[in-house]
C-alpha positions in Angstrom: 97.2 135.1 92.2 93.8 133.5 90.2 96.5 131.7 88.4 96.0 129.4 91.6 92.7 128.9 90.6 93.8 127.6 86.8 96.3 125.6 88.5 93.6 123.7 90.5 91.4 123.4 87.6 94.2 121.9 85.4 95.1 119.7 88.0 91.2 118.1 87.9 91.4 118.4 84.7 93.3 114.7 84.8 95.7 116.2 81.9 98.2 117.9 83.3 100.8 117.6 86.4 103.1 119.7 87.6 105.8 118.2 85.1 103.7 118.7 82.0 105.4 121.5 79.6 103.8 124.0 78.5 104.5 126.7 76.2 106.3 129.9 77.5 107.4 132.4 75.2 108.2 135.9 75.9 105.0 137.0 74.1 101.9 134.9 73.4 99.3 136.0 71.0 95.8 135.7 71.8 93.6 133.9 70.2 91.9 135.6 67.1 93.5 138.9 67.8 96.8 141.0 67.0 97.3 141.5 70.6 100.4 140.3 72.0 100.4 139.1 75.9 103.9 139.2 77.4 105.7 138.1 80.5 106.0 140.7 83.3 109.7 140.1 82.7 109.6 140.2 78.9 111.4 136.8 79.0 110.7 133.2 78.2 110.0 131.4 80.3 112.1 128.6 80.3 114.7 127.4 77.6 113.2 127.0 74.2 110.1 128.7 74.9 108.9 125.3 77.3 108.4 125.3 81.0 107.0 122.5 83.3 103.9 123.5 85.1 105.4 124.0 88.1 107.8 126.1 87.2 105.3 128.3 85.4 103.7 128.5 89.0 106.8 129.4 90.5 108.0 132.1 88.2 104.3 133.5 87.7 104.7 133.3 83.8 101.8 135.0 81.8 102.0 133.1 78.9 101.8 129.7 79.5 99.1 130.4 81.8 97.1 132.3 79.2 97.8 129.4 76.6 96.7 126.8 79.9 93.4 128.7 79.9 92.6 128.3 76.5 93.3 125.0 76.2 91.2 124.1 79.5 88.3 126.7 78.1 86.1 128.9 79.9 83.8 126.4 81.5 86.5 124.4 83.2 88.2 128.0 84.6 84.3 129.0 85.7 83.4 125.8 87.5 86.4 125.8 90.1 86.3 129.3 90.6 83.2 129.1 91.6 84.2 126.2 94.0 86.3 128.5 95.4 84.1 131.3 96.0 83.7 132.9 93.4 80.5 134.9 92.0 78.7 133.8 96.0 78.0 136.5 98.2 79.4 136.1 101.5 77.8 137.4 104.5 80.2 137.1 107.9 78.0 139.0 109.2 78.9 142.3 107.7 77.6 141.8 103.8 81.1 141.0 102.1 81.3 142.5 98.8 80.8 139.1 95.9 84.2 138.0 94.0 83.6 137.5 90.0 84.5 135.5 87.7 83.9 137.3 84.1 80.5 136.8 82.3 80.8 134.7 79.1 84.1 135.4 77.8 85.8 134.5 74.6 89.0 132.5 74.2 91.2 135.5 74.0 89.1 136.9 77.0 89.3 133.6 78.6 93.2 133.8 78.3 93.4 136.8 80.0 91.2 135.8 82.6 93.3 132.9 83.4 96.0 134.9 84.5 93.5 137.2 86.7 93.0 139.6 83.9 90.1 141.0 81.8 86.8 140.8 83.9 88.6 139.2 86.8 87.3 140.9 90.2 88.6 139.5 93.6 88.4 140.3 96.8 91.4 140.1 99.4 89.2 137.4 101.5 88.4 135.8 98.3 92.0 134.9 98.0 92.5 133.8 101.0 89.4 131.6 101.4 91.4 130.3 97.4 95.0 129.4 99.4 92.7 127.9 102.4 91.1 125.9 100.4 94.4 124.7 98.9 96.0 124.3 102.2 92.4 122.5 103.7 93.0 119.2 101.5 91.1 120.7 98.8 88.1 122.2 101.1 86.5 125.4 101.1 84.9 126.8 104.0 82.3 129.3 104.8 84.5 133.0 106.0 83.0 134.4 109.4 84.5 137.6 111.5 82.6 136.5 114.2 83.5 133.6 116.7 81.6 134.0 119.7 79.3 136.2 121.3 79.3 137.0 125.1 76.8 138.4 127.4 77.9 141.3 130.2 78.5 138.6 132.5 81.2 137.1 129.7 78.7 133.9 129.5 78.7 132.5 125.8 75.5 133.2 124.0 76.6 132.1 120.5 79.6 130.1 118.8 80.1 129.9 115.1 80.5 126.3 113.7 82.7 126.1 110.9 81.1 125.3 107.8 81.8 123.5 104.5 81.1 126.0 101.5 82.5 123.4 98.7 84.9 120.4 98.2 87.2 122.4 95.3 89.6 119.9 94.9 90.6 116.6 95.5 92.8 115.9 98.7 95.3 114.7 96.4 95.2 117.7 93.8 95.3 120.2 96.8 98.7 118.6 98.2 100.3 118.6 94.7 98.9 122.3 94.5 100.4 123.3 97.4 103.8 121.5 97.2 103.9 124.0 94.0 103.3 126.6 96.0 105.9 125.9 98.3 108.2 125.7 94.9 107.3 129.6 94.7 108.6 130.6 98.3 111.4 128.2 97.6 112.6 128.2 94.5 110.4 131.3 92.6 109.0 134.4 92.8 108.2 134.7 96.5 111.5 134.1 98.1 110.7 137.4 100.8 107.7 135.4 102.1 109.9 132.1 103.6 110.4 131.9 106.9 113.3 130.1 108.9 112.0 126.2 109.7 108.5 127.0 108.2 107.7 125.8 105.2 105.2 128.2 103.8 103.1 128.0 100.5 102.6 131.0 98.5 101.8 133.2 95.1 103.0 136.4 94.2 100.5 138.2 91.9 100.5 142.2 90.7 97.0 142.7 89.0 96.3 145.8 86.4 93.0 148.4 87.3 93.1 150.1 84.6 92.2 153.4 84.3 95.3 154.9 84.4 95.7 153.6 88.1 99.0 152.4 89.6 98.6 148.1 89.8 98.3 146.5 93.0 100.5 144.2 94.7 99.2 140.8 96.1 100.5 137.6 97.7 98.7 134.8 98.8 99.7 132.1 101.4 99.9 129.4 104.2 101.8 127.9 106.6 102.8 125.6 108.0 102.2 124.0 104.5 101.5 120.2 105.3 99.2 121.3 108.1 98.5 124.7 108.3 96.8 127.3 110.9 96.8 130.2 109.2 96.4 131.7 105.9 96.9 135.2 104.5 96.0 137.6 101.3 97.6 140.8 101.4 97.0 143.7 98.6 98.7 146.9 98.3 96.6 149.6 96.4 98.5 152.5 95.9 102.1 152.0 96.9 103.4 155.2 96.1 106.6 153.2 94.4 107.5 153.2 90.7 107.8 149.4 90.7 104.4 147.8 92.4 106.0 143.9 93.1 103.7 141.0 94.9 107.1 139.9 96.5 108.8 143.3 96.9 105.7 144.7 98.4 102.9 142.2 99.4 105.3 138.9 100.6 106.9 140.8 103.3 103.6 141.7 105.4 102.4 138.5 104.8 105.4 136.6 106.2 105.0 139.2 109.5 101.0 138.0 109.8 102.2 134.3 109.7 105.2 134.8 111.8 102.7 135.9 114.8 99.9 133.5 114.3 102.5 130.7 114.7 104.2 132.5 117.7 
């Protein structure tokens, strides 16, 4: 799912839109290494090894992202990561444990960390503040658990004012952004998270722990998407199933959450 941060920052970057092609083979060699990256299909990722951007969105392929990454470089990944949260710590009241964005990497590390690999650390509210953002014309905002406090009589002693944490995109950027998510409920990867007469933005994403540990299953997204009320990241640590799938897995409890906030 951080490959909707790389989006955004590609986006700013004034060099690509979602038509530019990319490169998309079935394995993509980082940088300076041996090590081959490959597509958690082991295909291509379009015909002749090209894709569009939004189609590399919409099928969640590793290595034009990771080739995207390098090309936009470790400072441009850093800066709108941290526009959207990233490497802050969060307090909503209860102290909210601090998203990160990898120390210094190298290109081969940055490719990885393009796609959410390598040092990558996010929370599940970190990804949702990431689609709200995209969904809030480009706006971050401030989490908080808490909207109002009541005395025993039910009298209102506090209310929590939203708050801006950071403008992460432009208004513009943030609807083509989230017209490519929609592309990935529609048309790609997270077909189990559409809803009939909703039109609901998304990203699948299934992120490695390492250690021998089973990956975990994530899906980001809002809805409605031109004006939304509600956005949702679910993870699934642990699934207890051979295949761990953000759309098999993840998309489905998503679509319930959204399902009842817009009831």
């Amino acid at each position: 799912t951080f490959k909707l941060v790389t989006t955004a920052a590609a986006l700013a970057s004034g060099q690509y839109t979602p038509d530019s092609i990319l490169p998309g083979p079935r394995a993509y060699t980082l940088p300076n290494t041996t090590t081959k990256l490959r597509n958690w299909n082991g295909k291509a990722c379009g015909a002749n090894d090209q894709v569009t951007l939004r189609d590399a969105l919409a099928l969640s392929c590793n290595t034009a992202f990771a080739w995207l990454g390098v090309q936009l470089g470790d400072d441009a990944l850093r800066a709108q990561a941290q526009k959207m949260g990233f490497d802050t710590a969060f307090e909503i009241p209860l102290r909210a444990a601090r998203s990160l964005y990898p120390e210094s990497p190298d290109v081969p590390q940055t490719a990885l960390t393009a796609i959410g690999q390598y040092d990558v650390r996010a929370t599940a509210m970190q990804m949702a503040m990431v689609g709200a953002a995209i969904g809030n014309g480009g706006v971050t905002m401030k989490p908080y658990l808490v909207q109002e406090v009541r005395g025993q009589d039910l009298a209102i002693l506090k209310t929590t004012q939203p708050e801006v944490f950071a403008t992460a995109m432009t208004a513009a950027d943030a609807a083509t952004e989230t017209e490519m998510m929609v592309n990935v409920v529609e048309n790609g990867t997270g077909s189990n998270a559409r809803i009939p007469g909703v039109r609901v933005a998304g990203k699948t994403g299934t992120a490695q722990t390492g250690n021998d540990r089973p990956s975990v299953a994530w899906f980001v997204s809002f809805a409605p998407a031109k004006n939304p009320t509600v956005a949702v990241a679910v993870m699934i640590e642990d699934a207890g199933v051979a295949e761990i799938s953000g759309n098999a897995l993840a998309a489905p409890i998503a679509k319930s959450v959204m399902k009842a906030v817009l009831r």
